[in-house]
N, C-alpha and C positions, 0 to 999 in steps of 0.2 A: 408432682405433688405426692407425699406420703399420705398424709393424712387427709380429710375431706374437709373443705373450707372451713365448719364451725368446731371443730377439733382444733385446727391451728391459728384459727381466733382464741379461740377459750387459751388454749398454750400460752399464747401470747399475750394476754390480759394479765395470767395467774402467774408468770414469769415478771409481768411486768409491775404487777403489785406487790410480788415478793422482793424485789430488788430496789423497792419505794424503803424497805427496813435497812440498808443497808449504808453506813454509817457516810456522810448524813445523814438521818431521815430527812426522806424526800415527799410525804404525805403525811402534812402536817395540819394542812389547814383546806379551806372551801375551797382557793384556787387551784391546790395538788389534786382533788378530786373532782375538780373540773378538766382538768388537764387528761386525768386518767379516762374519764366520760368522753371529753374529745376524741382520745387518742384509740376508746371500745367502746363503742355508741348501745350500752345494753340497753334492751327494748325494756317496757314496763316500769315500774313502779321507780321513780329515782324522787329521794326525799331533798338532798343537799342541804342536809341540816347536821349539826354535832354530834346526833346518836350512830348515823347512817354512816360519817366518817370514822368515828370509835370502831364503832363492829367490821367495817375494812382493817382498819389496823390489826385488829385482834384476828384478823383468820388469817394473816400472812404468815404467821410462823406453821400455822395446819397447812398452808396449802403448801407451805417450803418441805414440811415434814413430807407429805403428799408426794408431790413432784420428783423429789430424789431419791426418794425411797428404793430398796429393790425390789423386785418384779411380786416375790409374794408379800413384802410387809406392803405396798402401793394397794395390791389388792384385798388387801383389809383395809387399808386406811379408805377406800374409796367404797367399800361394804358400809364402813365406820358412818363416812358422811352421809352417804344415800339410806341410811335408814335412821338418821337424825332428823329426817325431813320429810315433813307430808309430800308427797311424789305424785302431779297431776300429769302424768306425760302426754304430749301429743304434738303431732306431725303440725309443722306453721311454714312459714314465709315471710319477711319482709324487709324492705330495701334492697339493697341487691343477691340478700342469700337464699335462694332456692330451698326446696323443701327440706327439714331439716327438723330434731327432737328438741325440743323444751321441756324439761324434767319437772318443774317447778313453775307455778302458776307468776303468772304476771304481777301480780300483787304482792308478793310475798318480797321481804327485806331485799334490796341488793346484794349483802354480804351473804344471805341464803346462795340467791341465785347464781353469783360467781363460783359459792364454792361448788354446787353441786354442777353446774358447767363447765367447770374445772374435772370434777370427779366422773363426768360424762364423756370427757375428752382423754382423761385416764385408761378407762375403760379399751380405745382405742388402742394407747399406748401398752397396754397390758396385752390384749389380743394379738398384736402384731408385734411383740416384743422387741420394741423400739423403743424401751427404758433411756437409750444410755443416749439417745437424743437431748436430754435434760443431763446436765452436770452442773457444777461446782467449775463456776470458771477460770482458766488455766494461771491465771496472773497470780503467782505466789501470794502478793498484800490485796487478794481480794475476794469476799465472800459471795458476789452475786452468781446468779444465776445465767448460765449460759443454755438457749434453746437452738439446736441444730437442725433447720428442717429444710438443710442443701441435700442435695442428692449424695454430692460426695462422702458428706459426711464430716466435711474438712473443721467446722465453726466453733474454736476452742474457748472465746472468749466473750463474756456480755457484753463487750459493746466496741466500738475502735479505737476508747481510750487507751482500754486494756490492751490491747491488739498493737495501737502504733509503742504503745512503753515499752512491749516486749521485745516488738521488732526493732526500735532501736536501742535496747539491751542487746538484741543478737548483734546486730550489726556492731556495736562498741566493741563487743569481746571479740567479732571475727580479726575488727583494725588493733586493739592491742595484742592481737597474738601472732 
């Protein structure tokens, strides 16, 4: 493990809400952001009403800016969010994640709480200068977000779509040549 469980939760959330923008949009409607709640069970306040999906929408392109930024714009932009927001931090627990920070009070918006979750998870990213874990993934016709958190460091693309096209682009061009 690089990062400490709610680090590579939060990554994984903010990865995965960013890549909800990416053509289709894939977080559209109540179902998309049930799916996202399934798939990052944020604790606290969840509205599942129109405004709460809006303000998700709108902070994927801050958290895209956020995430791939380099090392010193990243660490402004996550100055940027954490003092956009009243900040209650304290030490919590629950369901299966051990003691762990909570920046942002319970109550307050979801799309708050992601981003500065996101921007708490940064922080990590920044300190151990493991930037380049987050890229722009490798498939030429595609804009998502690709998150690396193998040891090797190997994971060039968002997801296996992108992964099997390329592999069988390589393999085409090894048999026509």
């Amino acid at each position: 493990m690089i990062f400490t469980n709610d680090t590579e939760d939060a990554l994984r959330s903010a990865v995965w809400l960013v890549n909800t923008a990416e053509a289709p949009d894939t977080l559209t409607d109540a179902a998309d952001e049930a799916e996202f709640l399934e798939e990052f069970p944020f604790t606290g306040r969840v509205d599942r009403d129109a405004v709460e999906l809006d303000a998700l929408r709108r902070i994927r392109s801050q958290l895209r800016a956020m995430l791939i930024a380099p090392r010193d714009e990243m660490a402004k932009a996550v100055n940027e969010a954490l003092a956009s927001v009243t900040l209650t931090p304290r030490l919590t627990r629950h369901g299966d994640m051990d003691w762990h920070l909570h920046a942002v009070a319970d109550d307050r918006p979801l799309s708050e709480r992601v981003l500065i979750e996101t921007a708490m998870a940064l922080v990590d990213v920044i300190r151990t200068d493991e930037g380049s874990r987050i890229s722009v993934c490798d498939d030429d016709s595609c804009e998502a977000l690709a998150l690396d958190l193998s040891r090797n460091r190997s994971k060039r693309y968002c997801s296996t779509t992108c992964a099997n096209r390329n592999a069988v682009a390589a393999y085409r061009a090894r048999r026509a040549s």
